[in-house]
C-alpha positions in Angstrom: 96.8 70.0 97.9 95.4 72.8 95.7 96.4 76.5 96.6 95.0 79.8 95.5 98.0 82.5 96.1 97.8 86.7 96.5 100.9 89.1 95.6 100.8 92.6 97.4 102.7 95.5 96.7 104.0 97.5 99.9 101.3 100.0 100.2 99.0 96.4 100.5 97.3 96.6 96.5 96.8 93.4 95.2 98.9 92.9 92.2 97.9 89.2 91.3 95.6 86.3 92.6 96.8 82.8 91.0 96.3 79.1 91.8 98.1 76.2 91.3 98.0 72.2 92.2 101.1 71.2 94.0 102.7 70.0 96.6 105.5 72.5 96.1 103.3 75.6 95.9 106.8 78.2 95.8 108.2 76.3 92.6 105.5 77.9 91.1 107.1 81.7 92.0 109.9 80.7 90.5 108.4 81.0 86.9 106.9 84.3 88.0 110.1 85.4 88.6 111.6 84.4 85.5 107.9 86.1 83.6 106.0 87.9 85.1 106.0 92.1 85.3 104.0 92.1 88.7 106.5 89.9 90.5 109.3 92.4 90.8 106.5 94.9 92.7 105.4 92.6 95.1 106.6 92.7 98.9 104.8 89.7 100.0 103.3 86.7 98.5 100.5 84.6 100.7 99.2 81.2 100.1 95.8 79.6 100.6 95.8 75.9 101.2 92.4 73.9 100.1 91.8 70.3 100.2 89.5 70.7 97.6 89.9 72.0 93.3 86.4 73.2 93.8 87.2 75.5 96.8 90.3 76.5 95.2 88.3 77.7 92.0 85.5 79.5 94.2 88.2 81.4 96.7 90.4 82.5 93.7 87.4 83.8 92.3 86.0 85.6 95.3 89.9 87.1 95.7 89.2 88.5 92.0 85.8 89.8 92.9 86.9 91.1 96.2 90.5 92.4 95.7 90.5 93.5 91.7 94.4 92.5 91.4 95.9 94.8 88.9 98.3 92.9 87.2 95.9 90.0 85.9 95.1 89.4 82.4 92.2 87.3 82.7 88.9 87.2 85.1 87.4 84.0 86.3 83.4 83.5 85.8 82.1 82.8 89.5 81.8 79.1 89.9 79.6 79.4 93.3 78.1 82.1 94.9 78.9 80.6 98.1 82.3 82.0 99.9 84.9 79.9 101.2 86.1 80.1 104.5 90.0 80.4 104.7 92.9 82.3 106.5 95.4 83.4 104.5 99.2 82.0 105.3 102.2 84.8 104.9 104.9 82.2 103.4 107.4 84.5 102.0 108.1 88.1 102.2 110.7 90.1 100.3 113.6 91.8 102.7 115.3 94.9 102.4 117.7 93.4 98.9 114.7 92.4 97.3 115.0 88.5 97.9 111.7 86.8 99.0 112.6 84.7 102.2 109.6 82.0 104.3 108.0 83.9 107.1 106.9 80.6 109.5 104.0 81.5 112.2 102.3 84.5 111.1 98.6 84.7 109.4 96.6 87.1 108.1 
């Protein structure tokens, strides 16, 4: 499974739009945690599941084009013009002590 991934600050500005190729897509949090500036300013993190690389690559670059994350060092050329389709999954949201905890049944 391939998954493109969105980090949101509270007031809903996208901080960061990522991808990775797991089965385990959190593991790949926790090296944002340990690395990465944005991670401590995000109050939820959503995944995007995709059978597909090639529809992981076009969705993480229509995210870029469409929400303009601020925390990204690096832009993706367009690899199709062509949207995706997907609905976003709310997996983990940060409580009240800053800890990010799984959210099950809720989409965007």
């Amino acid at each position: 499974m391939h998954w493109v991934y969105t980090a949101w600050d509270s007031d809903g500005v996208c901080l960061y739009v990522g991808r990775t190729s797991t089965s385990r897509p959190w593991r790949r949090m926790f090296e944002h945690a340990k690395r990465s500036a944005w991670y401590q300013e995000a109050s939820l993190i959503e995944f995007h599941g995709f059978e597909k690389h090639a529809d992981m690559r076009n969705a993480e670059d229509e995210l870029w084009f469409t929400c303009k994350p601020s925390h990204n060092a690096r832009r993706p050329g367009r690899v199709n013009d062509n949207p995706v389709p997907w609905t976003a999954k709310r997996l983990f949201e940060r409580d009240s002590c800053g800890r990010f905890h799984p959210v099950t049944g809720s989409s965007k």
